[in-house]
N, C-alpha and C positions, 0 to 999 in steps of 0.2 A: 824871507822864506821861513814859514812851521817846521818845527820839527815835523809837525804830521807829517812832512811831504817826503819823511824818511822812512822807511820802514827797512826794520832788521829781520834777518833771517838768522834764528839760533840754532843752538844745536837741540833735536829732540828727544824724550826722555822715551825711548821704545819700553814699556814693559815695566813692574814693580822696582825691579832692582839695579837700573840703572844708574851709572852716577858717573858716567865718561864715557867717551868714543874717540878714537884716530879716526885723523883726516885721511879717508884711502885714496883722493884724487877725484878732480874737478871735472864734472862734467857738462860746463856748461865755460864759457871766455867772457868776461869782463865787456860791457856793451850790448848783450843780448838782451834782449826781452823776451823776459819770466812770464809762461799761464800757470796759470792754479794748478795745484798738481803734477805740472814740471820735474821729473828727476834733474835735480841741482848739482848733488856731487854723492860721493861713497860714503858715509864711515863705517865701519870696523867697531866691535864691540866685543867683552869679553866672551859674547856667546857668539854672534855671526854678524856678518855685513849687510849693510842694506842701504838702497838711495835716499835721502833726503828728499822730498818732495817739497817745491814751494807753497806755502798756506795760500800766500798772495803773490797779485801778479804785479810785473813794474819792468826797470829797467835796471837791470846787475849791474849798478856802477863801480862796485868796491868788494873784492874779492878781499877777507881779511885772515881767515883760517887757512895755516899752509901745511899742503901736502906733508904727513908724516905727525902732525901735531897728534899731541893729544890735549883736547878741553874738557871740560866739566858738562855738564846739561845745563841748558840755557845759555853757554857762553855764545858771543856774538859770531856769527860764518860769515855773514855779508852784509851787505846793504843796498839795499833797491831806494832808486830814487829815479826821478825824470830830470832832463838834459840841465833843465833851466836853475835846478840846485846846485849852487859850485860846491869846485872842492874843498874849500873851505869848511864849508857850512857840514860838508861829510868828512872831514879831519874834528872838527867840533863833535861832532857825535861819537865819534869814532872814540875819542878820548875821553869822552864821558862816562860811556857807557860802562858800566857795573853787572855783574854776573848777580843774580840771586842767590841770599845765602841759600843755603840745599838745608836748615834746618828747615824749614818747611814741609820741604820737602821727605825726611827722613818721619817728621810726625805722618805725613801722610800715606807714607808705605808701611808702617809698623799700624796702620790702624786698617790699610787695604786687604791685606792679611786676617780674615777671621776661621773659626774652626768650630764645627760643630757634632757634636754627638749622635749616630745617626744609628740605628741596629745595635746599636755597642761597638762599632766603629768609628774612631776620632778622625773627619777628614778637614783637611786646609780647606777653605774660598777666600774669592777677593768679588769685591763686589763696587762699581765704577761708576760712575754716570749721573742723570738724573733719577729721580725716586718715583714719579709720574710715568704713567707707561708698562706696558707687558714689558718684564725683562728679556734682554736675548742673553741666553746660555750657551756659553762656550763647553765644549766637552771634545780633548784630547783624546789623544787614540795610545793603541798598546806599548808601554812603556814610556808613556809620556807623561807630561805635567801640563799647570794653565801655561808655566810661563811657554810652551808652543805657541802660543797665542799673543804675544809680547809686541807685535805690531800689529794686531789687530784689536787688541782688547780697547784704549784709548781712541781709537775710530773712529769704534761705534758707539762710545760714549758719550759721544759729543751730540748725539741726537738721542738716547735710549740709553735706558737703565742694561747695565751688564754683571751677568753673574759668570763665572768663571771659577772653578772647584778641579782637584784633584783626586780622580777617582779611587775608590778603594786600594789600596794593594799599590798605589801610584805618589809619584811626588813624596810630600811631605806628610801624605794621610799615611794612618795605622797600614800595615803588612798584612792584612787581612783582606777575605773576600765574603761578600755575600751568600756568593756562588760562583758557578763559573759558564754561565748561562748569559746571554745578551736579558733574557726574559728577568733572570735574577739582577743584574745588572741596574735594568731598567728601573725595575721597581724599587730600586732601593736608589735613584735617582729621584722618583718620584716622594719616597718617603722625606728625603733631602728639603725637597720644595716645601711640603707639607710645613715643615720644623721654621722656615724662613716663611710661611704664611705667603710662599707661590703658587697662585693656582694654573695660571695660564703659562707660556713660554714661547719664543721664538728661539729652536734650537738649532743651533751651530756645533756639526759635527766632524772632525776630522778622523778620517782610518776606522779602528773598531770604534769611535764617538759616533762617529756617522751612523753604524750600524745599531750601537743600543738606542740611538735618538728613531730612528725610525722603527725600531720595535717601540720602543716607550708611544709612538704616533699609531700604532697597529693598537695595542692595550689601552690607552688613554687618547683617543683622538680628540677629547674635548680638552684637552689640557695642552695642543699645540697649535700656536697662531700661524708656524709657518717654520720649513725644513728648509734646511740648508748642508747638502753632503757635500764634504770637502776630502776630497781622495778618498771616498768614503769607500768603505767593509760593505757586504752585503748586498750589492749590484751583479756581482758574479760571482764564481766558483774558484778561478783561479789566483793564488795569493803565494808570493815567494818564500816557501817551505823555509829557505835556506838563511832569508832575512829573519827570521823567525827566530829559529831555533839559534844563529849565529847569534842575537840579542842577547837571549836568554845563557849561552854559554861564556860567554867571554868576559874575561876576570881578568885582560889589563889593555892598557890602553894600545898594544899593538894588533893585539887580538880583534876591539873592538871598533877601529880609525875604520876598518875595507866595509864592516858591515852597516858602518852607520853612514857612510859617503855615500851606499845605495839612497839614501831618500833625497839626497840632491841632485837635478842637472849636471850644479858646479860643484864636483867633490872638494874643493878648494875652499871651502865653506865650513866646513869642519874644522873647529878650530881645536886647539886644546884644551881650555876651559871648559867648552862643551863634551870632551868626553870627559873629561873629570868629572864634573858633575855626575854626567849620568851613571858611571863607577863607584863615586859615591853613594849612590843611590842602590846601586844591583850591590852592595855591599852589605848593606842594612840585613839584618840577619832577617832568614824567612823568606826574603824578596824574590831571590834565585827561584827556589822551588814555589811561590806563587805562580810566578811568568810563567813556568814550567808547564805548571798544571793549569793555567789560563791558556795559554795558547798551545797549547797539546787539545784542549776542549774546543774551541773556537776555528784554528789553524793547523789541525795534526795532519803531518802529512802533505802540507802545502795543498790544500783546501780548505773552501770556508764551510763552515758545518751546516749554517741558515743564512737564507740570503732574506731578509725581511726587507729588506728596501723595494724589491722585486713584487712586492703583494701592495704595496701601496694601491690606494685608488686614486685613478685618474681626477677625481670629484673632491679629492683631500684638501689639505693645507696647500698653500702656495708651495711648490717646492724649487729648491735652486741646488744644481749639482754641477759640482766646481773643480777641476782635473788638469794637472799637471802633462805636461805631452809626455812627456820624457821620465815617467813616474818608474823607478823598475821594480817595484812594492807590489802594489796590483795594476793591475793593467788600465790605462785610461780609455782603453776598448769598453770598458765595462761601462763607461757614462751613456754608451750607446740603450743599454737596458732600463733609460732612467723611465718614469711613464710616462703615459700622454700627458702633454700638458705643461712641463716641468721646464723650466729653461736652464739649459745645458752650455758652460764655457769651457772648451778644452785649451787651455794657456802654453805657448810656446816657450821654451825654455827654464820649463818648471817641471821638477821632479816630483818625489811624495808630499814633501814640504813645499807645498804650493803655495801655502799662506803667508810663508816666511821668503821664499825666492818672488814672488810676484804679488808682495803684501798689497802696494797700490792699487792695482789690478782686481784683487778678491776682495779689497776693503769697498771699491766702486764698486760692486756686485753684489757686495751684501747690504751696501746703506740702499740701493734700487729696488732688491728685492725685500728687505724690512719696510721700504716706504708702498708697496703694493697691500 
């Protein structure tokens, strides 16, 4: 018997800055047979959990990663093999196998990371994929960064060039804003492209991304191959005032756990690395009164001020509008407004953060809708 006839199931690297995950529990018994795409088991990461999906399919003979571990990325979880391989021959493997160093690795996330000068504002990108192809642009919503995109960004890599940027005033970019306009927004999304010699895009928009992505389609319809709103801004009117404004105030982590558990299903998802970070983040001097005055313009009042998604043409880009059931951000009623034309998936068990509770799910929905 070939080694071929082994195949391992590793642990995957979610996002730029991963470099470990706990095992949160098996979800699959030893003797099943694995399809593609299968949730395998949990891990746990220092930002949120998420299932492992099998690449390939086979038969789970050797569960090797145990509940509560923590490994490395790339270290081995299991091994798929069919009946007629003994155990032997998967003790041999099993003992062989070697973890990849992670220097590779570390070269490749310190170079995934670029920045550029855009208006006189310094913002972060990472940029993923092949080089061939219209890129698909990822673009987070208020208060967020690419790494929101941390199980989606490598996806769609795998077929299509990906840009992924943190917006002004956002993440690791300059405390600065354009304006505080979706219109301002947009064009200095567009000036972005310009600087990176993009002219085209398939843009991928979460919350207010959603919303400046279909104004940037309203202002420059020649420069988008194809919409994709995800929990997206700008379908309706109604948006939780109180998510808003609780973001923007909250200066420690007990303040900011109740309002940031709103954009999940499972509040249980929130971990504490995750508000840390984003604390670090609303800390950076200026940042506070940005959000302020951004979403006082955009969301004052728990209303949205323009709904550009809503003027879309039926006759447009391909569009795909992607919705959490259980969103209590904006309301996934609002996918009801999307236009003619548009294919709409409203996901059970997913809150604002649709992309991260039901990655598999929206990641099948956007390699579908990119391949149209």
């Amino acid at each position: 018997m070939t080694r071929s006839a082994i195949t391992p199931l590793i642990m995957p690297k979610w996002g730029l800055e991963m470099r470990e995950g706990t095992i949160a529990g098996w979800l699959v018994d030893e003797g099943r047979r694995i399809e593609v795409g299968m949730p395998v088991l949990d891990v746990e990461t220092d930002k949120i959990s998420n299932a492992v999906e099998a690449p390939d399919a086979g038969l789970l003979r050797r569960k090797v990663a145990k509940d509560g571990e923590v490994l490395p990325v790339k270290a081995l979880l299991a091994v798929l093999a069919e009946a007629e391989v003994s155990d032997a021959e998967i003790d041999a493997f099993i003992a062989a196998y070697e973890v990849p160093a992670a220097g590779g690795d570390e070269a490749d996330e310190a170079s995934a990371f670029q920045w550029a000068e855009v208006s006189g504002i310094r913002v972060r990108y990472a940029r993923r994929g092949p080089e061939a192809g219209v890129p698909v642009l990822f673009v987070h919503g208020f208060g967020g960064d690419l790494g929101n995109w941390l199980f989606n960004l490598d996806a769609v890599a795998e077929t299509a060039p990906v840009i992924a940027l943190d917006l002004p005033g956002h993440g690791q970019s300059d405390a600065k804003l354009p304006g505080t306009s979706l219109a301002a927004l947009a064009d200095f999304v567009g000036i972005f492209l310009d600087q990176l010699d993009v002219a085209r895009v398939h843009w991928v928009g979460h919350s207010m991304g959603g919303a400046i992505g279909a104004q940037f389609a309203l202002d420059h319809p020649q420069r988008v191959a194809s919409l994709a709103l995800v929990a997206s801004a700008g379908l309706g009117a109604e948006i939780d005032g109180g998510y808003i404004d609780g973001f923007v105030k909250a200066a420690s982590r007990r303040e900011l756990k109740p309002v940031i558990e709103k954009l999940f299903a499972d509040p249980s998802l929130v971990s504490r690395q995750l508000l840390d970070d984003l604390l670090r983040f609303k800390r950076i001097d200026g940042v506070t009164e940005l959000l302020a005055g951004l979403g006082g313009a955009l969301f004052g009042g728990g209303r949205q001020a323009v709904l550009p998604a809503t003027q879309l043409p039926a006759a447009g880009p391909p569009l795909l509008v992607v919705w959490g059931a259980e969103d209590h951000v904006i309301p996934a009623a609002h996918a009801k407004a999307a236009p003619t034309g548009a294919t709409v998936a409203v996901l059970p068990g997913a809150g604002h953060m649709v992309m991260m509770e039901k990655a598999g799910e929206v990641n099948a929905l956007l390699r579908k809708h990119l391949a149209r």
